[in-house]
Phi, psi and omega in degrees: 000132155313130183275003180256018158288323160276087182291158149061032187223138162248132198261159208217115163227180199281152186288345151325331181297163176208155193334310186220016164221184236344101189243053175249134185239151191251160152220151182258131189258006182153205204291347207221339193254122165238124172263138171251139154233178163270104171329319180299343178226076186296337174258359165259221182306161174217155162244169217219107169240192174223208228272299200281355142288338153273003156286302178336264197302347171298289218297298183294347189249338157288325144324280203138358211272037189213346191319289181324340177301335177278334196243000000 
């Protein structure tokens, strides 16, 4: 889905983030729907998971079980 399609939502990212990189941001799109984009492209894509699938990978990135994915 495009993400500047998704209207009427504030979009959130971690306070880690900074002014013009790492920058991922959720909307929450309803009761069960969360979109994810990259800030730097606000008009491309976003993908749409839904609540326990972003708890999974929240759950799995506080393990460490993505740490290597960083270095």
């Amino acid at each position: 889905m495009a993400a500047d399609r998704i209207t009427g939502r504030t979009w959130v990212k971690a306070s880690a983030s900074d002014a013009l990189h790492d920058c991922v941001e959720l909307a929450r799109l309803g009761e069960n729907e969360i979109a994810v984009r990259n800030s730097r492209f606000p008009q491309g894509p976003a993908l749409v998971f839904t609540r326990s699938e972003i708890a999974a990978f929240v759950e799995g990135a506080t393990k460490g079980e993505f740490d290597g994915m960083t270095v």
